[in-house]
N, C-alpha and C positions, 0 to 999 in steps of 0.2 A: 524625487521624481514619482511620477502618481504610478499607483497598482489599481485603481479604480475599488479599489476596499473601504470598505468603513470599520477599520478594526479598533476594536473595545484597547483601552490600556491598561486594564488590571480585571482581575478576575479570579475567586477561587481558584478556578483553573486554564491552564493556557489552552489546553488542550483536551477532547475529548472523543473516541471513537468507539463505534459498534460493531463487533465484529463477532464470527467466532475463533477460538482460542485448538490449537490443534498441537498436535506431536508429531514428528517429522523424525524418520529412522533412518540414519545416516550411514551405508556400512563403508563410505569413503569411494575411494575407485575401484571396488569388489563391486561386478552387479550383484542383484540379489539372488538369483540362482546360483549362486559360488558364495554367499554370507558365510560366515561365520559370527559375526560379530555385527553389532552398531551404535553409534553414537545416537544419543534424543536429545532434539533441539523445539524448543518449544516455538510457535511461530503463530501466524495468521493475517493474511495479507493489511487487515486492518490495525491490529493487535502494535505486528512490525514499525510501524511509522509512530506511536504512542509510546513505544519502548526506549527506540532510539532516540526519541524529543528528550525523553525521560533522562536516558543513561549517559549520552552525550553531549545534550545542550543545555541538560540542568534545566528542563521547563516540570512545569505543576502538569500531568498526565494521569487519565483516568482511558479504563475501558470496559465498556458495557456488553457483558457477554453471559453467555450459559456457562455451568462449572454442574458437573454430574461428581455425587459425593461418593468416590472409593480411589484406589491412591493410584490411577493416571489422573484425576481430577487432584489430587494431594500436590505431584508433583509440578501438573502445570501453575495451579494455585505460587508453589514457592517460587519458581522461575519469575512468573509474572511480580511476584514482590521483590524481588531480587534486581530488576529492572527498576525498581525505582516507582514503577504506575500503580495508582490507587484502583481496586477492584469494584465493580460495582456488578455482580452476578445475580441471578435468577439461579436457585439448587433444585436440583433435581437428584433423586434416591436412585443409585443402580440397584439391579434387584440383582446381582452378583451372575449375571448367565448372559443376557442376552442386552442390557444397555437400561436407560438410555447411555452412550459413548460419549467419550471427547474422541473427535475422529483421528484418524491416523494418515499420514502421510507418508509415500516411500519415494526418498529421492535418492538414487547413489549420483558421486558427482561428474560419472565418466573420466576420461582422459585422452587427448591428443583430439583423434579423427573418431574416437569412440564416444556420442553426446551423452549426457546425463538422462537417463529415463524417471520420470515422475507416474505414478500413478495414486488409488487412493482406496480407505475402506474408511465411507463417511456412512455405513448402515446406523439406523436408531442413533443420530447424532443429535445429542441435547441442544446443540444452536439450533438445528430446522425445527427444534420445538418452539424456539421463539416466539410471541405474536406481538399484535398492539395491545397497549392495556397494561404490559411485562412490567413496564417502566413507568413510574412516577417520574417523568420528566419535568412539570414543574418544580417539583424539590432538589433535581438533579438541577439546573439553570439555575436555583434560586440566590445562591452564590456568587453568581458570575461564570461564564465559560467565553473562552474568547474566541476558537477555532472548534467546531465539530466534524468529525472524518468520516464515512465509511467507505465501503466498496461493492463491485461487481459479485467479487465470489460469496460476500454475504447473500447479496439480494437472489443468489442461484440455488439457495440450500431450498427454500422452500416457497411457499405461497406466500407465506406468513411472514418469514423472514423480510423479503419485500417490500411488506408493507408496515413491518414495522420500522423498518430502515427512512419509507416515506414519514411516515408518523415524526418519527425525531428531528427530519429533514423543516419540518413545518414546525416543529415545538422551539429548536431550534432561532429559527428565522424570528420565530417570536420576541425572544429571550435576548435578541439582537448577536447571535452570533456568526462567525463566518462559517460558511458550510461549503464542503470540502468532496468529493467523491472520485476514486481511483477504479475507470472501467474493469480492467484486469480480466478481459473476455477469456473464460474457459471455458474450450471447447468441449469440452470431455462433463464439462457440468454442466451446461445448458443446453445438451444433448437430452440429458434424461430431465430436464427440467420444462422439455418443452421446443428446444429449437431456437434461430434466431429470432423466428418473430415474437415468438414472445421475448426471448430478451429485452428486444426493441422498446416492446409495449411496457414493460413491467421496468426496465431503466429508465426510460423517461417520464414514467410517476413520481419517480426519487429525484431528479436532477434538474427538473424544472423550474427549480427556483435555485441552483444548485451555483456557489459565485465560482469556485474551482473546479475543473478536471481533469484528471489525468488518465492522460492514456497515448495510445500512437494512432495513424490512420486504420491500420486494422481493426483496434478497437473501437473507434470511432463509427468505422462502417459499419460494424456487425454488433455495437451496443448500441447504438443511437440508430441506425437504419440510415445512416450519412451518405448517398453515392460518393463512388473511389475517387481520389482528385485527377482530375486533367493532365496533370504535370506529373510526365513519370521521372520518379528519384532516379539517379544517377548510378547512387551508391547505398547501401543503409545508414550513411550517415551525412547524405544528403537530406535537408531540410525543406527542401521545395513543395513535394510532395502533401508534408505537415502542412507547410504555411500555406498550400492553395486548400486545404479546406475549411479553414477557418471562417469567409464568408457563410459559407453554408452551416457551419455551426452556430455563427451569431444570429442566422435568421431563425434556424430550431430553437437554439436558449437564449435568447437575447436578452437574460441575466447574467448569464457566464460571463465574467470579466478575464478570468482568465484560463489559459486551456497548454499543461506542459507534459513532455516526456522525454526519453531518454531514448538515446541513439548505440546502437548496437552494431559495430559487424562482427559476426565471429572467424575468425579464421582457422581456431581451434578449439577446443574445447575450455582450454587453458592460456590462449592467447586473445585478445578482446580489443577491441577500438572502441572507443567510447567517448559519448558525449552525448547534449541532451540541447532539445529548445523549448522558448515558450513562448506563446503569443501574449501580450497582456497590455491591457486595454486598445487595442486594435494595435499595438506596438509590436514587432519580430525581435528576439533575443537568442543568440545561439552561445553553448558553452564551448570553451576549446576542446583540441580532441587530445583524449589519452591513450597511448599505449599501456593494456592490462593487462600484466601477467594473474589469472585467476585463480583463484585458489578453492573458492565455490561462489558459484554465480549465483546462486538463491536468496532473496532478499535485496538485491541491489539495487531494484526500482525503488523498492520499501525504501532503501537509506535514500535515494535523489526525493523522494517526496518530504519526506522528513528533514532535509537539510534546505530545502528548496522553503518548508512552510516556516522555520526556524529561522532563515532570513526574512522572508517578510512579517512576522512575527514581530520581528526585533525591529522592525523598520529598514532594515538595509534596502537599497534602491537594487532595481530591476535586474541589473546586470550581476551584485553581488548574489542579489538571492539564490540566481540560476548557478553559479561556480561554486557555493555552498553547497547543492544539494549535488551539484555534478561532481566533488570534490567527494562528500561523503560516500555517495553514492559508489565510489570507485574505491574505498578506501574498503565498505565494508566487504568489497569480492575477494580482499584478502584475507578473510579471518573466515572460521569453520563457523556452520550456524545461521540463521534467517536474522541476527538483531547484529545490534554496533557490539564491536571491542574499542572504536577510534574515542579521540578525545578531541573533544574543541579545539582544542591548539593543532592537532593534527590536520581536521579538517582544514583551520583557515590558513595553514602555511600550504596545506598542497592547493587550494584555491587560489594562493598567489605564487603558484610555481616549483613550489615546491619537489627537494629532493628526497631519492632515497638513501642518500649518504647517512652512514649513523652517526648517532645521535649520541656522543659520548658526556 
């Protein structure tokens, strides 16, 4: 069944993404005003989907990022290998006081009716040093790359970062690869970046030629400039809503072949509905829904985009694709951390129903 893709079959690499690389302080269900303690999880909206291609699906993964040389840069550096993805960094010297940083992340993971608070300390952070020019992109494609990825919260660190995000997006296209882009509208980042409209302006530079995106209608609204659809959703995991704006996204990117995300209700903190659709090549696909007991909810778009790109990757038709990543994607809100602990075999038995009976 067609995805409207033109996907390469071999390649140095299956996969490749741009992003920045961060640390993420975990003190569990302790907010941070009562810490004592925290787990570090290394992460990064792009990073995320690279890692777990890597860790769980066994694909060839690279990520193109800043790494600032003192040892939070040491420790992201070993996680990132650890993961299985090939590095492909720009160094930058801290001068031991003030940066440049690998930024830091605080998320604890709430509990019950108490939600999870995020915020951030991205001061002097070596990725918004990023520019074009960074990358030798011809020698990086010269190889072969089959899928290229980035995202929203890259293109929000800085001026620069943006456009070098377009830049790749075009070197990219060249090289014949697919190219990939996860909105991931942050509020709190495109605040001091300027606002919506510039989002609008400065996303649809990168995305133009852009054959994947993911994201939900909020994103779509407030990174593309999309009006809200027609059809009010029912429920958050009613799909109506998605699927009426998809006209109006094929007439803004009428390259975009395909356009997915993931469906959420929360009931609690720790309790979740989940499931996910995708429109693709003007075709509706919806995943079943789950009952999730959550364990931490961070990273779980990350794992549906990466199980989602891993079936069609492999070629599996339409319908697998989406239960793949909708499967992952629910698997990783059970394990502590932004990247996979599951295994292939994991994913594809809960993609066909799988239980949680053990496994003796």
């Amino acid at each position: 069944m067609s995805n409207g893709l033109q996907i390469r079959k071999d390649g140095d690499l299956d996969f490749l993404s741009l992003g920045a690389l961060v640390h993420r302080l975990d003190p569990g269900i302790i907010p941070f005003r009562k810490a004592a303690e925290c787990r570090i999880h290394v992460s990064g909206g792009e990073f995320n989907v690279a890692a777990n291609l890597a860790d769980c699906f066994g694909m060839k993964t690279s990520v193109v990022s800043a790494m600032s040389d003192y040892p939070i840069g040491d420790l992201i550096a070993e996680r990132v290998r650890a993961m299985g993805v090939r590095p492909i960094y720009k160094h930058f010297k801290h001068n031991g006081v003030n940066g440049p940083n690998m930024a830091t992340v605080y998320s604890d993971r709430g509990f019950g009716v108490r939600a999870p608070v995020v915020f951030y300390n991205r001061s002097n952070e070596a990725a918004a040093l990023l520019k074009p020019g960074d990358f030798d992109w011809k020698a990086i494609f010269s190889g072969g790359v089959r899928w290229v990825h980035s995202g929203g919260i890259f293109a929000a660190l800085s001026s620069t970062t943006a456009e070098l995000a377009a830049e790749m997006m075009k070197a990219a296209k060249q090289a014949g690869a697919v190219t990939s882009f996860d909105l991931n509208f942050r509020e709190k980042l495109w605040k001091i970046a300027g606002g919506e409209e510039k989002a609008v302006d400065t996303i649809h530079r990168i995305v133009e030629h852009v054959d994947v995106l993911v994201g939900n209608e909020e994103d779509l609204q407030k990174g593309l400039g999309i009006p809200g659809p027609e059809v009010a959703a029912k429920s958050k995991l009613d799909p109506s809503a998605f699927f009426a704006m998809m006209d109006k996204v094929s007439k803004k990117l009428p390259k975009a072949k395909i356009v997915a995300t993931t469906l959420r209700e929360v009931h609690s903190t720790n309790r979740h509905s989940w499931s996910a659709v995708a429109w693709i090549d003007g075709k509706t696909y919806s995943a079943p829904t789950a009952e999730l007991d959550v364990y931490d909810r961070v990273g779980g778009g990350d794992g549906f985009a990466a199980g989602f790109i891993y079936g069609l990757l492999s070629g599996e038709g339409p319908e697998q694709a989406i239960k793949l990543g909708w499967a992952h994607g629910a698997l990783l809100t059970t394990f502590p951390g932004d990247t996979t602990m599951a295994t292939l075999e994991q994913v594809r038995a809960f993609a066909k129903g799988g239980s949680a009976r053990i496994q003796r």
